[in-house]
N, CA, C and O atoms as a MOPAC input file, in Angstrom:
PM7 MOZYME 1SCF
protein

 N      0.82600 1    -1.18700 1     0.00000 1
 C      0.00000 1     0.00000 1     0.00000 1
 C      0.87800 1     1.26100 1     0.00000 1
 O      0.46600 1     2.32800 1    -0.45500 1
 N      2.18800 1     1.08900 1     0.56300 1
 C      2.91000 1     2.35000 1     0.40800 1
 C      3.43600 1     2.73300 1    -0.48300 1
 O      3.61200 1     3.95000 1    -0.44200 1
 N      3.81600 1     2.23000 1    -1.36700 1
 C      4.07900 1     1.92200 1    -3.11300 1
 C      3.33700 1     2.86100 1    -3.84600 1
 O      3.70700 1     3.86300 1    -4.45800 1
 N      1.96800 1     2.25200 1    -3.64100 1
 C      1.24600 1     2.70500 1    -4.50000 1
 C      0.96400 1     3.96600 1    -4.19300 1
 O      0.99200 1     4.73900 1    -5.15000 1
 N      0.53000 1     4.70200 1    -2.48600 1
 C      1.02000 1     6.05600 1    -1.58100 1
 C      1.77900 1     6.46100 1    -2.62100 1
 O      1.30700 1     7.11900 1    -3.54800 1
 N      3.04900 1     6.08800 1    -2.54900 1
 C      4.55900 1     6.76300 1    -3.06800 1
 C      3.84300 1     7.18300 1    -4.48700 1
 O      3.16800 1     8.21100 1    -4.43300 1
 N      3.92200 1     6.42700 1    -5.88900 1
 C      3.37800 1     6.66900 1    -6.96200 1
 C      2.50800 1     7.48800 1    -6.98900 1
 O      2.60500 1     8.32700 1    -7.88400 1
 N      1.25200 1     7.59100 1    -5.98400 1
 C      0.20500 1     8.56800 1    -6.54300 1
 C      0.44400 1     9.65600 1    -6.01400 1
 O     -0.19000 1    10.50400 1    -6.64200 1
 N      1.18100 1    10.24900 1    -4.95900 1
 C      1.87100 1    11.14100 1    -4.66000 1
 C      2.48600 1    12.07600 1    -5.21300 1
 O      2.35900 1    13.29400 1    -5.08800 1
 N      3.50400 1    11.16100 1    -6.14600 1
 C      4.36700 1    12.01800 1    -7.63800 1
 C      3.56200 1    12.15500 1    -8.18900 1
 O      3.69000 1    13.32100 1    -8.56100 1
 N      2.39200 1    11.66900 1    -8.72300 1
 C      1.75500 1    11.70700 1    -9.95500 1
 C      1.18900 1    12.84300 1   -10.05100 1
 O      1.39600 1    13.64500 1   -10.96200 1
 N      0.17900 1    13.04900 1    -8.80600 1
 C     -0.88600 1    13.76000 1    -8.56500 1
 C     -0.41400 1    15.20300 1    -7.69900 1
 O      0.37100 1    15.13100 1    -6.75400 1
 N     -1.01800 1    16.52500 1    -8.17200 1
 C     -0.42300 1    17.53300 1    -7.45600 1
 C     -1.59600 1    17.84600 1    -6.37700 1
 O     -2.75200 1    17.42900 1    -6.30100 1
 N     -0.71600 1    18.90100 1    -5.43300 1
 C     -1.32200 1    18.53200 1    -4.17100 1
 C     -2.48000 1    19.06600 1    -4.22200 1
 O     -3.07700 1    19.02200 1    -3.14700 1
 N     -3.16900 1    19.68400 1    -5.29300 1
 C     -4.66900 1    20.52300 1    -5.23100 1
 C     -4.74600 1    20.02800 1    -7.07700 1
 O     -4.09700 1    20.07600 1    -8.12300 1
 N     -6.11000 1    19.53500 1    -6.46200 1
 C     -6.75500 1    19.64600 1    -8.34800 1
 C     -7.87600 1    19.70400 1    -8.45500 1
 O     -8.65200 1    19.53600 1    -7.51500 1
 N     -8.19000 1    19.94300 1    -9.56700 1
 C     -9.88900 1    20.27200 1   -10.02800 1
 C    -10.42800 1    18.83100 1    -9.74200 1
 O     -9.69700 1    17.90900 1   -10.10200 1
 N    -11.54800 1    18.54200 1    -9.17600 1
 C    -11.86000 1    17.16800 1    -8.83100 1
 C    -11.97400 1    15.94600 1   -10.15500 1
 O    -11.70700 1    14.75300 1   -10.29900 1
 N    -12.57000 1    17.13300 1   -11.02100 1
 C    -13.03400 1    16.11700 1   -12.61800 1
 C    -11.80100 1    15.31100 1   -12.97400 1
 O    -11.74500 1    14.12600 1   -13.30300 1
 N    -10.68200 1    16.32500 1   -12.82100 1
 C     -9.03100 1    15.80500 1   -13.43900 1
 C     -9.00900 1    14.26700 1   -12.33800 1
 O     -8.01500 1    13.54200 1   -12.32900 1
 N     -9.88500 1    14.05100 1   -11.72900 1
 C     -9.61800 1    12.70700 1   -10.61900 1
 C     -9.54800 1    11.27500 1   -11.55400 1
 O     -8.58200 1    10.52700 1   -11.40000 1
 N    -10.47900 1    10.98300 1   -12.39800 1
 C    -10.18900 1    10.13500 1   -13.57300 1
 C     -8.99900 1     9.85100 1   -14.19700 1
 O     -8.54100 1     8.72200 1   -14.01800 1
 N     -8.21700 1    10.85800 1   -15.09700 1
 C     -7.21100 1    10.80800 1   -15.51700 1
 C     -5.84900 1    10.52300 1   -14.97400 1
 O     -4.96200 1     9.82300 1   -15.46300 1
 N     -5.87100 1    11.60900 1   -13.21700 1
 C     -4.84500 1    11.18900 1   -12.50100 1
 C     -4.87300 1     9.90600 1   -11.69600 1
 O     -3.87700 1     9.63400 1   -11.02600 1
 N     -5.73200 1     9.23400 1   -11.69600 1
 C     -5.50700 1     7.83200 1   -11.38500 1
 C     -5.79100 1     6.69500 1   -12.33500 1
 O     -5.67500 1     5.49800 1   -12.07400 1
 N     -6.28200 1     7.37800 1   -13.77600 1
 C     -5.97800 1     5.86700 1   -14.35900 1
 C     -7.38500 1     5.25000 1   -14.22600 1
 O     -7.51600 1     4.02600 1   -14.21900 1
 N     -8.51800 1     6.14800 1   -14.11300 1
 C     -9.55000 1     5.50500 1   -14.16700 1
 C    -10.10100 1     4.74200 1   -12.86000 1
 O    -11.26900 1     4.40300 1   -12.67100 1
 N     -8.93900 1     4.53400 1   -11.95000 1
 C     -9.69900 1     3.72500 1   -11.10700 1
 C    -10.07000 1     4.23200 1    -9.97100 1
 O    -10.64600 1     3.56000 1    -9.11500 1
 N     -9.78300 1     5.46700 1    -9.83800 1
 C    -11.19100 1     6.18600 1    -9.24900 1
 C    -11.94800 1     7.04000 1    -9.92300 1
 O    -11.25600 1     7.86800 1   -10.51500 1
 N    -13.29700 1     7.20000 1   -10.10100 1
 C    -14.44100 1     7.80900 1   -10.94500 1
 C    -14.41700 1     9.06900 1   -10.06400 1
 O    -14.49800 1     9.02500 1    -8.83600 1
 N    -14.29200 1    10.24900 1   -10.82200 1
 C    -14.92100 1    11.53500 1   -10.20700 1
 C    -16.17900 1    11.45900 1    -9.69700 1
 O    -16.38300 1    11.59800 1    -8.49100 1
 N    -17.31400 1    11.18900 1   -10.73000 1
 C    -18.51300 1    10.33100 1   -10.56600 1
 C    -19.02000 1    10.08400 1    -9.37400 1
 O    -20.02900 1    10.55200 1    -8.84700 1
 N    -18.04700 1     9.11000 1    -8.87700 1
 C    -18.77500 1     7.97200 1    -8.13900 1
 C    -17.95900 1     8.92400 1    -6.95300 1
 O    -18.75800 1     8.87500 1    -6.01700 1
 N    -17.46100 1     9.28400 1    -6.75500 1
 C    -16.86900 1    10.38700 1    -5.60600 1
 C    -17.66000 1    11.30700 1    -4.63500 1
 O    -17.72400 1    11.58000 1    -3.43700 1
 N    -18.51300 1    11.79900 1    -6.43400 1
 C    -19.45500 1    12.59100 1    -6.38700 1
 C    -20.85600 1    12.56400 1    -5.25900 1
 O    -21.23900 1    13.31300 1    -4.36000 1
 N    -21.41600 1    11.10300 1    -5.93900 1
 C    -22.08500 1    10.33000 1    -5.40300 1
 C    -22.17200 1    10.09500 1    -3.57700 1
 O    -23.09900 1    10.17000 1    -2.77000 1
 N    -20.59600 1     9.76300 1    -3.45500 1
 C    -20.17100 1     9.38100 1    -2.44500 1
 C    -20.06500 1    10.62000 1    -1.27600 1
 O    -20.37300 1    10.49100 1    -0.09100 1
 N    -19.69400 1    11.50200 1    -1.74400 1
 C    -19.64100 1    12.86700 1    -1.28700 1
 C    -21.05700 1    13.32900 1    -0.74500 1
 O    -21.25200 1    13.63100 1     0.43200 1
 N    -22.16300 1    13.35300 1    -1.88600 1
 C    -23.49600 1    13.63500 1    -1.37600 1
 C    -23.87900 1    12.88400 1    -0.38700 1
 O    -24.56400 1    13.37300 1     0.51000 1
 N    -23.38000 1    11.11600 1    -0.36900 1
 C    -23.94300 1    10.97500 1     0.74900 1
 C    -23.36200 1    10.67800 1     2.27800 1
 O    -23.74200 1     9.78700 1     3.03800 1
 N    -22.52000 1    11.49400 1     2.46900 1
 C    -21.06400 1    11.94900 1     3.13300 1
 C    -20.43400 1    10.75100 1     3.63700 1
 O    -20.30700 1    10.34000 1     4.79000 1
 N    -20.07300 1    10.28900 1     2.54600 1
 C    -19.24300 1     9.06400 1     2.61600 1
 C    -17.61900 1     9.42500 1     2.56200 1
 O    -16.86800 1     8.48400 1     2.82200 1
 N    -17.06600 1    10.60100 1     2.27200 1
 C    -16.03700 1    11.05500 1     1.74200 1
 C    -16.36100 1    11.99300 1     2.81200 1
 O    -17.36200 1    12.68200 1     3.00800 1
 N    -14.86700 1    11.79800 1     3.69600 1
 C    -14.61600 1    13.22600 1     4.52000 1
 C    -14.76400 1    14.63500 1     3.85900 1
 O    -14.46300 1    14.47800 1     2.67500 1
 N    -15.15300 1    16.18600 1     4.13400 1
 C    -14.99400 1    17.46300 1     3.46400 1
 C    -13.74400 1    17.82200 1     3.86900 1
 O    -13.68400 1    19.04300 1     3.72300 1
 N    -12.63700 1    17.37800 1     4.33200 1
 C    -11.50200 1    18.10900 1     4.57600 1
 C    -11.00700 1    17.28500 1     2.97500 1
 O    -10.05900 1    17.91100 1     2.50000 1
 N    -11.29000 1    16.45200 1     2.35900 1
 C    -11.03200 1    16.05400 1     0.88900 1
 C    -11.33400 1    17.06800 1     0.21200 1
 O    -10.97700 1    16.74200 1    -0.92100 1
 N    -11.70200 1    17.95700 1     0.15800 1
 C    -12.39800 1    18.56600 1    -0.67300 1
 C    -12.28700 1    20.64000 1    -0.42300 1
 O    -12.56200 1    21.21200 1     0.63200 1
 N    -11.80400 1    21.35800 1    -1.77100 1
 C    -11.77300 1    22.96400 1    -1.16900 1
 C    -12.86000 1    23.10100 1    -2.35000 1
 O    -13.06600 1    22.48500 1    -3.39600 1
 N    -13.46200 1    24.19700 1    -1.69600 1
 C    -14.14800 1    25.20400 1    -3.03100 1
 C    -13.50900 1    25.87300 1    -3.90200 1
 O    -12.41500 1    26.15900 1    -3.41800 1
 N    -13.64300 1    26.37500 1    -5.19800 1
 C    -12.90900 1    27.31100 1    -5.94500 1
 C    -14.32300 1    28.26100 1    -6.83200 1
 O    -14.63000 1    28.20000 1    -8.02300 1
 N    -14.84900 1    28.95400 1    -5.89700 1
 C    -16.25900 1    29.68300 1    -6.83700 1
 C    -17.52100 1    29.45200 1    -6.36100 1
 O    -17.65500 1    29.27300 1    -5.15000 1
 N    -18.85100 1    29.41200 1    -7.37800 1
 C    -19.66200 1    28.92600 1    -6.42600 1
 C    -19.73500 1    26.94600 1    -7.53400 1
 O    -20.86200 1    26.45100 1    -7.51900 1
 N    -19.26200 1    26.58200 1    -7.86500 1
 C    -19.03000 1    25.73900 1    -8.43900 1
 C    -18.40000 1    24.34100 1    -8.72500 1
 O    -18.91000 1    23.22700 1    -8.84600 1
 N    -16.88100 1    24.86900 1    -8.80200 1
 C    -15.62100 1    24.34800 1    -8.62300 1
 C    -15.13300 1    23.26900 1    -7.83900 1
 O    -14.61900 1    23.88100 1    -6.90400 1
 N    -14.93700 1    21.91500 1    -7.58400 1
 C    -14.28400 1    21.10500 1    -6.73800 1
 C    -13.49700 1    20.63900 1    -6.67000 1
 O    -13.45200 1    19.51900 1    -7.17700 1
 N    -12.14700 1    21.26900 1    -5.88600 1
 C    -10.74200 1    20.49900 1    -5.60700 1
 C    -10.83900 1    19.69800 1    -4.34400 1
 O    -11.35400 1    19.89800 1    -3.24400 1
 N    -10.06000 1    18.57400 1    -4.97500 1
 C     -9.53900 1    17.54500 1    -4.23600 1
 C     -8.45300 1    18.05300 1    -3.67000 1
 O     -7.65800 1    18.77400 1    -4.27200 1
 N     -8.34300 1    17.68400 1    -2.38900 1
 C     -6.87500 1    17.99100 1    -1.54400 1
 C     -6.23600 1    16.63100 1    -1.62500 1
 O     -6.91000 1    15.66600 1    -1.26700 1
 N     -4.93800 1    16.44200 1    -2.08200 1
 C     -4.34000 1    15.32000 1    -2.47200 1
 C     -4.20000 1    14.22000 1    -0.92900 1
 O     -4.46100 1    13.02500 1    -0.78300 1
 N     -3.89700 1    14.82300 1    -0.36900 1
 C     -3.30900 1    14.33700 1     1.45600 1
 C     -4.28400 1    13.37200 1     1.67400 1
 O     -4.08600 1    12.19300 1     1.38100 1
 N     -5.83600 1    13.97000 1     2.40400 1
 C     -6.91300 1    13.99700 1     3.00400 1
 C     -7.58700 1    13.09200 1     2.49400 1
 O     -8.29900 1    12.32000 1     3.13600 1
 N     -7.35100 1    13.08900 1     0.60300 1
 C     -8.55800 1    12.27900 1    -0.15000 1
 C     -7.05700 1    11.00800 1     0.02400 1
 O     -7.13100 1    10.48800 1     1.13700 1
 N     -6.14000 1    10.60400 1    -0.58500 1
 C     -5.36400 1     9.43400 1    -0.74700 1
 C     -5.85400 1     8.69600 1     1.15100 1
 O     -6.37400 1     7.58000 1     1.18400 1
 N     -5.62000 1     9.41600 1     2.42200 1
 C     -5.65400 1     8.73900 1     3.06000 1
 C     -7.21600 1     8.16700 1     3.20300 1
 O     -7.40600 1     6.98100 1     3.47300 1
 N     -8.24800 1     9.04000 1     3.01300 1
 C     -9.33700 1     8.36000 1     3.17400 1
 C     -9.47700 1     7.09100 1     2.00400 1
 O     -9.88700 1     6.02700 1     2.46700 1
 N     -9.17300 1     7.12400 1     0.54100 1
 C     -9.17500 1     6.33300 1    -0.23000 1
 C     -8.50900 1     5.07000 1    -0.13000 1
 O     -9.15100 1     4.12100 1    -0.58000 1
 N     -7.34100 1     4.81400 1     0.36500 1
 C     -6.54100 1     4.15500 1     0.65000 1
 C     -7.06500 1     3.04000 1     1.77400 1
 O     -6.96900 1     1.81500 1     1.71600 1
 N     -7.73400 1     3.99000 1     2.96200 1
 C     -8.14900 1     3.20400 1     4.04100 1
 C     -9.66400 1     2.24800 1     3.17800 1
 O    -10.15000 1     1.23500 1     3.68100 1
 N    -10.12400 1     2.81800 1     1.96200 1
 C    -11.39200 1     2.03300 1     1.56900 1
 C    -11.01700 1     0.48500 1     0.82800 1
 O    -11.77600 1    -0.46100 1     0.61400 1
 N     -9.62200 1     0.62500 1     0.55000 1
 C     -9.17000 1    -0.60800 1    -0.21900 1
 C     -8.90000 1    -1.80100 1     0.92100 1
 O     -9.08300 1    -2.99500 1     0.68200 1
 N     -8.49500 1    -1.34400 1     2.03100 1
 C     -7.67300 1    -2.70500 1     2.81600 1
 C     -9.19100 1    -2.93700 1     3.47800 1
 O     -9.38800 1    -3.86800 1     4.25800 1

């Protein structure tokens, strides 16, 4: 699990537009289904900043550790 930590770490910068969540992992997490997950506060909000009245960044830290803990 720390491997993969390490890799998505480099990959991914530490703030992004949430949509870009697809691409920077390769599909195998869905913005989508995030989305979903979010409405039904399944996903901590410290994952998550505003940018507008619109906009959703992912905080890289906050979302890998909550994500991470959903795999084991």
């Amino acid at each position: 699990m720390e491997s993969l930590r390490k890799q998505l770490t480099e990959s991914m910068p530490p703030v992004f537009a949430g949509r870009s969540l697809d691409q920077l992992t390769g599909n195998a997490v869905r913005w989508r289904t995030i989305q979903n997950k979010r409405a039904n506060k399944e996903v901590p909000e410290e994952c998550f900043l505003r940018h507008g009245s619109r906009k959703v960044l992912v905080v890289r830290e906050p979302f890998l550790d909550w994500w991470l803990g959903q795999l084991v």
